[in-house]
C-alpha positions in Angstrom: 19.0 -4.8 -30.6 17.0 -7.9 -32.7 20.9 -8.6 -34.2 22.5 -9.5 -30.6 19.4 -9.5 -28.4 19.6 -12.0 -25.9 16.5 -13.2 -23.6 17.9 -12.9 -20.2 15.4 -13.1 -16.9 15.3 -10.2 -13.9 14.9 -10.4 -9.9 11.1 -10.1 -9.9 9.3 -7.6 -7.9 6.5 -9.6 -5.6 4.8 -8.1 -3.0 2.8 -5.6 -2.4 3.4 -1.4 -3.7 2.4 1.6 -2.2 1.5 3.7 -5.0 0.9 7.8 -4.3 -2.1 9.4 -5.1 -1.0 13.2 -6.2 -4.7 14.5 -5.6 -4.6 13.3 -2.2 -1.8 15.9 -0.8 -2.6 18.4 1.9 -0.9 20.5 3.5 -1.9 20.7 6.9 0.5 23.3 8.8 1.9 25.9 7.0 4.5 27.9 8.4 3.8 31.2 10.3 0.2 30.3 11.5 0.5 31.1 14.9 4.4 31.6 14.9 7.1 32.8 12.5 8.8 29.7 13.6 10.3 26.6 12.1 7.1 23.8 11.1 7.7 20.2 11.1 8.2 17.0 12.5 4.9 16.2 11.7 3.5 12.5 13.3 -0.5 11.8 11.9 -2.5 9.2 14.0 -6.2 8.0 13.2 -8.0 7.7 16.4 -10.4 4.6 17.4 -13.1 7.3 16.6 -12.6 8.4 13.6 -10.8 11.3 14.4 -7.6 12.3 13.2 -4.6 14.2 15.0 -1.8 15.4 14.1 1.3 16.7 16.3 4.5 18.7 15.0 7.1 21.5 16.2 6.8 25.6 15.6 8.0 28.2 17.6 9.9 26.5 20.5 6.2 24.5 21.0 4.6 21.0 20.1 1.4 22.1 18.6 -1.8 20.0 17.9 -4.9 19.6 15.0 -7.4 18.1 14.6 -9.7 16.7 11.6 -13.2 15.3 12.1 -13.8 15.4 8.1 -11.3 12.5 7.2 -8.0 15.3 7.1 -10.9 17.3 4.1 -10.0 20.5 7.0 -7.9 20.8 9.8 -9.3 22.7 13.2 -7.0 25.8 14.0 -3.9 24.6 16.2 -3.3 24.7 19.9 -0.5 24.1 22.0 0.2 21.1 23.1 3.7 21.2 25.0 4.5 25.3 25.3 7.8 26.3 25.9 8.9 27.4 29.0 11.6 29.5 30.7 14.3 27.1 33.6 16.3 29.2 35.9 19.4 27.8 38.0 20.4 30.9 40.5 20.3 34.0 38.8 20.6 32.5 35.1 17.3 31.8 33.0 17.5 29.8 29.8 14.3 29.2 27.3 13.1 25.7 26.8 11.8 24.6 23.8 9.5 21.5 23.0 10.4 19.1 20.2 9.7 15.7 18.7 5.9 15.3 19.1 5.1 12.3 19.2 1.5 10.3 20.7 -0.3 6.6 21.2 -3.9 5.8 21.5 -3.6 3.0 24.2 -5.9 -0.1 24.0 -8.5 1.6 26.4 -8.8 4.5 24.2 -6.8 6.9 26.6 -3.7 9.0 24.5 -0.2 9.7 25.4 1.9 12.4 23.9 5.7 13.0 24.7 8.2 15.3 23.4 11.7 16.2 24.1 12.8 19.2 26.3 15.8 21.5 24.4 17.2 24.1 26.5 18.3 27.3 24.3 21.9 27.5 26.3 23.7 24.4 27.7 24.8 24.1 31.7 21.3 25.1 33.5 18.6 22.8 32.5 18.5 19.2 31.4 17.5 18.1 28.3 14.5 15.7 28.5 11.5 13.4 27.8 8.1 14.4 29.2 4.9 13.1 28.7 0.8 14.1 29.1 -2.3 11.9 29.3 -5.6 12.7 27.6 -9.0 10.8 28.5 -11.4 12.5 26.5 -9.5 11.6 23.1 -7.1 14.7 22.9 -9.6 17.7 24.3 -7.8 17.9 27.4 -5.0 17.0 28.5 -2.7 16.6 31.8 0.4 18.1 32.7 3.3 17.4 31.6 5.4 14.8 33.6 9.0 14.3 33.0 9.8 10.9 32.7 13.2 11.2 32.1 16.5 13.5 32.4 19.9 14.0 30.2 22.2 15.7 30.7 22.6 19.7 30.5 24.9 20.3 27.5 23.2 19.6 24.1 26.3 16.6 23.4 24.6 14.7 26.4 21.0 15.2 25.7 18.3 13.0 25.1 16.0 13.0 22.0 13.2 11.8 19.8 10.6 9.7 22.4 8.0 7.0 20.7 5.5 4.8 22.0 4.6 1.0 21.6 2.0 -1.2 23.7 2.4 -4.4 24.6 -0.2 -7.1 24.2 -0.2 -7.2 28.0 -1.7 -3.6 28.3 2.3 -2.6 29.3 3.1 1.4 27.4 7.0 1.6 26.8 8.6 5.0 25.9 11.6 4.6 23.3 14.2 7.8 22.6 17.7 8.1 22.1 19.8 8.4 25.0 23.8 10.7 24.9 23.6 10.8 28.7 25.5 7.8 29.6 28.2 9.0 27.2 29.7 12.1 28.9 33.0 11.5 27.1 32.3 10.5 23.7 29.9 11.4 21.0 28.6 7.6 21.7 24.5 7.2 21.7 22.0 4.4 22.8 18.5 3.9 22.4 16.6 3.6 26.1 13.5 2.3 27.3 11.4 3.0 30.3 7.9 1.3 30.4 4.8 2.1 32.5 2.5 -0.7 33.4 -0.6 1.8 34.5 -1.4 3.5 31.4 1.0 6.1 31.7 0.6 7.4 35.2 4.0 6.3 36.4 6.7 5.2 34.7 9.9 2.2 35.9 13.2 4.2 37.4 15.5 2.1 35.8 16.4 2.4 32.0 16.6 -0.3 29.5 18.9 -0.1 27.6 17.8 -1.3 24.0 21.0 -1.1 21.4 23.8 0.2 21.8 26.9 -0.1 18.8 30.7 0.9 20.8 31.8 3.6 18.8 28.4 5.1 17.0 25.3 6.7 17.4 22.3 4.8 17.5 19.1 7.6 17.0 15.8 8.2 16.4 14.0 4.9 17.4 10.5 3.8 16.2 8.7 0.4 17.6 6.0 -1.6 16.5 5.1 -5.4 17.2 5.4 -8.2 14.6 3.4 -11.2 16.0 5.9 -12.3 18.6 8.6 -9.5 18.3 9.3 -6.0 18.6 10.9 -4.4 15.7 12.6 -1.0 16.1 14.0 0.9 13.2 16.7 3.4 13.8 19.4 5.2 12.7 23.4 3.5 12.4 26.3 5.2 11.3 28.4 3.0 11.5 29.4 3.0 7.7 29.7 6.8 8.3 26.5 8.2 7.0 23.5 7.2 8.7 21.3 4.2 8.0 17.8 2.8 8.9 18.5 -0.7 10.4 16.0 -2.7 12.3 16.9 -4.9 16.1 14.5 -7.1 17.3 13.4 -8.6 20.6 10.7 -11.2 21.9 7.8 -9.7 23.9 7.8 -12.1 26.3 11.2 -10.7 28.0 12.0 -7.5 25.6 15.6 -6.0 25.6 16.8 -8.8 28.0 20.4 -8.5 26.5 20.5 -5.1 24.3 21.7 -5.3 20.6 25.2 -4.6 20.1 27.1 -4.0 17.0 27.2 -7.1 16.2 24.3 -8.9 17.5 22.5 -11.5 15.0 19.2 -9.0 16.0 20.1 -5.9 14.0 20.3 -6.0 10.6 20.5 -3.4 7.9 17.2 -2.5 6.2 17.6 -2.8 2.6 17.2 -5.8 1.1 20.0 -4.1 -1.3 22.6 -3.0 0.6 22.6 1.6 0.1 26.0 3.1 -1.1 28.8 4.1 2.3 28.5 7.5 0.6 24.2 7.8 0.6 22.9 9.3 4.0 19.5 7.8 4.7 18.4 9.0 8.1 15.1 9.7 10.3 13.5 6.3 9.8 9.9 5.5 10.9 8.5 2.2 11.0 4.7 0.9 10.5 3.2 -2.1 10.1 0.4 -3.1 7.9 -2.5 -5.1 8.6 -2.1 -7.6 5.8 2.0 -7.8 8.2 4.0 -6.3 5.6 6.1 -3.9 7.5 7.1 -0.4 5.7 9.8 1.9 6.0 10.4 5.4 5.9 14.0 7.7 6.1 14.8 10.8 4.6 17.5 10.2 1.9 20.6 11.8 -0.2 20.5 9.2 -3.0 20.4 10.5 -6.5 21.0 14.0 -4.9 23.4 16.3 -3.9 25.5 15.4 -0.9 24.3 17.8 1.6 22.3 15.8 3.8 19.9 19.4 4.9 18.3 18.9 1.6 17.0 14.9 1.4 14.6 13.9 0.3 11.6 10.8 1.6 11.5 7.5 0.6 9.3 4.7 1.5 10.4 1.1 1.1 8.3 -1.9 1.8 9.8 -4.8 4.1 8.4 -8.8 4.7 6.2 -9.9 7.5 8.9 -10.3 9.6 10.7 -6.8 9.0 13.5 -7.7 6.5 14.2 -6.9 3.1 13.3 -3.5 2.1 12.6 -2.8 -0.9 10.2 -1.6 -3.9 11.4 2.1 -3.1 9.3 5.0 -4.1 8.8 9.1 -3.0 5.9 10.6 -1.6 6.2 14.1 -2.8 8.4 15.1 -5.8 11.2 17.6 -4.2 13.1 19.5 -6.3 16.7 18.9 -5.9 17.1 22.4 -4.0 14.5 22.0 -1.5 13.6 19.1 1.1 11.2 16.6 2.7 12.6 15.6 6.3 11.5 14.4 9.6 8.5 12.1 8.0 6.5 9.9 9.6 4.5 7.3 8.2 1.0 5.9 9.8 -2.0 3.9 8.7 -5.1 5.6 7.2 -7.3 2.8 6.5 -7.1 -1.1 6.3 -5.6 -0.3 2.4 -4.1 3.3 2.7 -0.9 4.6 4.6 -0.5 8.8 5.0 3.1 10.3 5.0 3.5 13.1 7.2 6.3 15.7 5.9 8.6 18.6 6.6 8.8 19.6 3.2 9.5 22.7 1.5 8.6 21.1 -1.9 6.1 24.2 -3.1 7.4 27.1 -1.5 11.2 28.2 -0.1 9.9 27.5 3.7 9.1 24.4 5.0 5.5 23.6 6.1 3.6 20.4 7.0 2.1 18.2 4.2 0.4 15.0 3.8 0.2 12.3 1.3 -1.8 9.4 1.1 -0.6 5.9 -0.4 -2.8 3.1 -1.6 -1.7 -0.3 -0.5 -1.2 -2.3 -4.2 -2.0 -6.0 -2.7 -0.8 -9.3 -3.8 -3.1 -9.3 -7.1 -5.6 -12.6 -7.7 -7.9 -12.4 -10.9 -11.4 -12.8 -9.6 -13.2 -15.3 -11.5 -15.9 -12.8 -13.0 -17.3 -13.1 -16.5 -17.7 -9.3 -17.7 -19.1 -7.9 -20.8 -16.6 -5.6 -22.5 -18.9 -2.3 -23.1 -17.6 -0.1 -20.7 -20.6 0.2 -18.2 -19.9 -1.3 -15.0 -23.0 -3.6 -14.6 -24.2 -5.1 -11.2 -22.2 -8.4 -10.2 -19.5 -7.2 -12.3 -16.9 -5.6 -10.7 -18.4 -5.2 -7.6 -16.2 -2.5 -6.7 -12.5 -4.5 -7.2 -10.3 -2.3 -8.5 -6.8 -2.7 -6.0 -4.4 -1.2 -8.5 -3.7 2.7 -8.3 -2.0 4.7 -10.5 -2.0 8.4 -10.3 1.1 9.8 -8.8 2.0 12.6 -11.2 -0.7 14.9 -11.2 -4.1 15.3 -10.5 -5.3 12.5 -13.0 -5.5 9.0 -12.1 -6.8 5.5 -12.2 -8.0 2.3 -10.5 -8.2 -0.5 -12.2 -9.1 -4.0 -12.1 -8.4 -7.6 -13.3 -10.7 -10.7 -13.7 -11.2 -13.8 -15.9 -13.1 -17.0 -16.9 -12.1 -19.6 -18.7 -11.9 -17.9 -21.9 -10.8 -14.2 -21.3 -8.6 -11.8 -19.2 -10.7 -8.9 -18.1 -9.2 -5.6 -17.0 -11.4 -2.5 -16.2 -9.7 0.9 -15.9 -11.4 4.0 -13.9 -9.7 7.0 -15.2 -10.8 10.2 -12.3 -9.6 14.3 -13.6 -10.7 15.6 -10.3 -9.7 15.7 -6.4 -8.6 17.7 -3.7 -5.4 19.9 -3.8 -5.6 21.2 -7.5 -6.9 22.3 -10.7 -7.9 19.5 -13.3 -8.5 22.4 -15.9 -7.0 21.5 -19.3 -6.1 17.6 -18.4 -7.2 15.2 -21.3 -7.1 11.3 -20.5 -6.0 9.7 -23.8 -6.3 5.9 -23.2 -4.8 3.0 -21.3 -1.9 0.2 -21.8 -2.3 -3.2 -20.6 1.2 -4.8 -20.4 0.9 -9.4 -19.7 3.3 -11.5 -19.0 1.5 -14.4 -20.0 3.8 -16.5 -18.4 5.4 -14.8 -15.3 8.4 -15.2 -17.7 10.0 -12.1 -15.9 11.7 -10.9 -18.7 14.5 -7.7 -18.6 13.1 -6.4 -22.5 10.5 -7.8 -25.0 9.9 -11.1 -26.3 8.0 -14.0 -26.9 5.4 -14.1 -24.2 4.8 -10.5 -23.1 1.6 -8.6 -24.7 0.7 -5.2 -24.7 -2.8 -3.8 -25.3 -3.3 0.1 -26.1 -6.9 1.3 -25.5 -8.0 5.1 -26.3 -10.7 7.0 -25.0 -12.4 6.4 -28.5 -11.7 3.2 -28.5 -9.0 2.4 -31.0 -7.6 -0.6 -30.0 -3.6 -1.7 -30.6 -2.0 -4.9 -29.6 1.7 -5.9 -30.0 3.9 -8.6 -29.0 7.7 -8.7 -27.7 9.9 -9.8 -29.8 14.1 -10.0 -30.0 13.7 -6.9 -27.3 11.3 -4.9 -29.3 7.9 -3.9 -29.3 6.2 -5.4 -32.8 2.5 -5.3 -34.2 0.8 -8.5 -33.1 0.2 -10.3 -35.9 -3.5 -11.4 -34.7 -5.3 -8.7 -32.7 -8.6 -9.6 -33.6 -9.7 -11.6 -30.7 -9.9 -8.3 -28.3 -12.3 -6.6 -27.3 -13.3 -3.1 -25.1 -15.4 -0.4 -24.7 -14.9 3.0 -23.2 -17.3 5.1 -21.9 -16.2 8.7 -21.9 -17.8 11.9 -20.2 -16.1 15.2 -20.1 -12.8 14.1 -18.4 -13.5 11.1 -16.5 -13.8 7.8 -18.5 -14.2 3.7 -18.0 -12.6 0.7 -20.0 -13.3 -2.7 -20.2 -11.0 -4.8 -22.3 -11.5 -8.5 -22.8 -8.3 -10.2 -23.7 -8.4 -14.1 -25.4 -6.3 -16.5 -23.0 -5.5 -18.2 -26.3 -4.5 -15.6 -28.3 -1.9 -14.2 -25.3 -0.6 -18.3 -25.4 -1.5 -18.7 -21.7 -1.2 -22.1 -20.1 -3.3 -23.0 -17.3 -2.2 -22.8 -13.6 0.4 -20.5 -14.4 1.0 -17.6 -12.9 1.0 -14.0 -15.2 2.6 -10.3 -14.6 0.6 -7.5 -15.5 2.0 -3.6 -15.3 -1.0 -0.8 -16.9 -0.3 2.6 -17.9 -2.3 5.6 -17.6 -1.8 8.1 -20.7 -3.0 11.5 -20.5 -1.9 15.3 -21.7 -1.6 17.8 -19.0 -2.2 21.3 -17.9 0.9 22.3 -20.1 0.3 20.2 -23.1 2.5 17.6 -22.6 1.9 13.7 -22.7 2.4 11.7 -19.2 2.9 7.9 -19.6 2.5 6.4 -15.7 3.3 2.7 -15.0 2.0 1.2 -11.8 4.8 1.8 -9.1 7.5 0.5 -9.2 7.0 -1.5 -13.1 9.1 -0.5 -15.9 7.3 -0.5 -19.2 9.7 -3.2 -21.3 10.6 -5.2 -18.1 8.1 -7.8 -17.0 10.4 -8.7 -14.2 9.3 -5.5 -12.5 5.1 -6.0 -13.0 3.1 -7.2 -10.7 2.5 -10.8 -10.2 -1.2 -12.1 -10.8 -2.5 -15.4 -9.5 -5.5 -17.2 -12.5 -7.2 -19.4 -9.8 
């Protein structure tokens, strides 16, 4: 490579990363537990009181939990919407309850909706019914149908979700094959209720519509003074997330056709016609980043039944998705469909899965996902001896990685005028697994000390390697290699190691790395361990490649 190499510059990845925490996963419904039905189409909500909920399908019913431990258990399930049995003159059909879905409202009340399936077509509608709760999901009402389809499954209705307006107005969002009795054309409708749910307009909104296709599966949420919706669009032949747009102040006044400037594809880079990428769910972050779920085809097999979820991050404003990653790692066989995607806590999403990742049937698991912010060096001045001393840290460490097994790390990054500080806590236990047999083995600090955002190794980009017994290695890029540095001498760390949990200070010389002051730096860190089976893992923070700074994460040296 040194003979030819040529220093050439990438796209770089800003913004934030959702990184996975492996420990974290739960799973939460499995199948059979009060039926031998299908489980899934989970939706997970925190409630103003702590409380969480979650909603999903079994056995022809919409069935409900509850956690009060922060999802540590889950109460037994009850039945939320229960199937029921429709007769037209001397014919009965079975109705089944699907797509769960639910709101708290501003005043604390909840709303839960689902979609009516008949078993046989030509006796019942299909359609969208909702209940009210007052006492945070105890109890709830009856259920109301808001609205009806038609009564053959190719003129149904399907998939409801909620969204409240800044003005205290609830709207109900699902995808609508009822004004289409002669094609396989859908649209996604609106009906809104300005009392909390108790009633609900007659007339239907329509939202988007594209002639020809089938716009599905519809998911709001509000972006300062817009609604974004993501759905479903085929119009390339396999399905699509894309995301239209309104103003709240008159929502939906002319619906978004094909080719209105108000829908736009999702990804920032555009997915292959052949790559089915269905199911999206929307949510959006405190910090206004908006992210993206779908379930997805790409780097699989064709069959669409066995996708996979992915989770790209989007701007403030609900473009450009991007910086992809997956939740739960799915075997090529088996599947993880009909996710959701909801807020945990100010820094942490949960993913909410069909998946059938650990076993041949598909159950309900969750995943939780730290939030990787925009990353500023705190000016700190630390002492590199591996104790965490009061004042020093205080408890910063925004950088997660850990999404291979049940070993991970948060780390941390400060600086004076003098140094580069990074502090690594390296965790062997949590929730979901064994941690017998896992050794940490150290830590790698990758710097851009330039925000260069190189594609491969050279002048500028650093690496420092840190054991658990502290042996300490620093190279340098060069001509698109890794080499020995030739002057290592300057750093510093300390490690203090008990049993299987450990934590690293390193103090890295500004000089030495050739930093310049005011600029910008990218910084990637791997964790290195050995696992259960003896094998070493090497995990970069998400989405960073180990000899591309390009892909690191941007650091701001106030």
């Amino acid at each position: 490579m040194e003979d030819n190499f040529e220093r050439k510059t990438g796209e770089p990845v800003d913004g934030i990363r959702i990184a996975w925490d492996y420990s974290s996963m739960r799973r939460i419904a499995p199948q059979g537990e009060r039926t031998s039905g299908w489980v899934g189409y989970p939706r997970v909500r925190r409630l103003s009181n702590g409380d969480l909920l979650a909603v999903y399908e079994t056995g022809g019913n919409v069935e409900i939990k509850r956690s009060s431990d922060n999802g540590g258990t889950w109460s037994s399930s009850s039945v939320l919407f229960e199937k029921h049995i429709a007769s037209a003159g001397a014919d009965d059909v079975g109705v089944n309850k699907a797509n769960g879905e639910f709101i708290e409202l501003a005043n604390g009340d909840l709303i839960a909706a689902c979609n009516y399936r008949p078993a046989a077509d030509g006796i019942t509608p299909f359609a969208i019914a909702v209940k009210r709760s007052f006492d945070k999901g105890v109890t709830w009402t009856a259920p109301k149908v808001v609205f009806e389809g038609g009564v053959s499954f190719h003129n149904g209705c399907w998939e409801p979700s909620f969204l409240q307006l800044p003005s205290g107005e609830v709207q109900i969002y699902f995808a609508n094959e009822a004004p289409y009795t002669n094609s396989d054309e859908q649209e996604i409708s609106m009906l809104s209720s300005v009392d909390k749910g108790e009633n609900w307009s007659d007339n239907i909104t329509t939202v988007c519509f594209r002639e020809g296709f089938r716009d599905g599966m519809p998911v709001p949420v509000l972006s300062g003074d817009e609604i974004l919706l993501s759905i479903e669009d085929n119009v390339d032949g396999q399905f699509k997330p894309w995301v239209v747009r309104t103003n709240v102040s008159d929502p939906w006044a002319t619906p978004a056709s094909g080719t209105s400037t108000n829908r736009e594809a999702a990804h920032q880079k555009e997915l292959p016609a052949s790559v089915y990428a269905g199911a999206p769910y929307l949510l959006k972050l405190p910090s206004g980043e908006t992210v993206l779920s779908y379930q997805t085809t790409m780097g699989r097999s064709a069959n669409w039944e066995l996708s996979t979820m992915e989770v790209a991050v989007g701007d403030k404003d609900g473009w450009n998705f991007s910086r992809l990653s997956r939740p739960f790692n799915v075997p090529l066989d088996r599947e993880a469909k009909w996710n959701s995607i909801s807020l945990w806590d100010e820094n942490t999403v949960v993913a909410a899965s069909t998946t059938s990742f650990r076993s041949e049937t598909c159950e309900v698991w969750t995943i939780l996902g730290h939030v990787i912010p925009e990353l500023t060096a705190a000016n700190r001045t630390i002492k590199p001896d591996g104790v965490s001393e009061p004042g020093e840290w205080l408890d910063d460490y925004p950088v997660f990685v850990g999404h291979t097994g049940m070993i991970n790390m948060k780390a941390g990054i400060s600086k004076n005028d003098e140094f580069l500080f990074f502090a690594a806590k390296i965790k062997s236990s949590g929730i979901g697994g064994s941690v017998e047999n896992i050794e940490p083995i150290g830590i790698r600090i990758f710097i851009d000390s330039g925000n260069y955002s190189l594609t491969a190794p050279d002048t500028g980009l650093y690496s420092v390697y840190v054991s658990v017994d502290d042996k300490i290695e620093v190279k340098e890029g060069h001509n698109g290699k890794w080499i020995e540095a030739e002057n290592n001498s300057g750093v510093a760390a300390g490690v203090n190691y008990t049993e299987n949990d450990s934590f690293t200070e390193v103090a890295i010389p500004l000089k030495q790395i050739g930093y310049e002051a005011g600029k910008d730096i990218r910084v990637n860190m791997q964790l290195i361990y050995v696992n259960e089976t003896g094998k070493e893992v090497i995990e970069n923070i998400v989405n960073a490649e180990e000899n591309a700074s390009n892909t690191w994460c941007r650091v701001s040296l106030p």
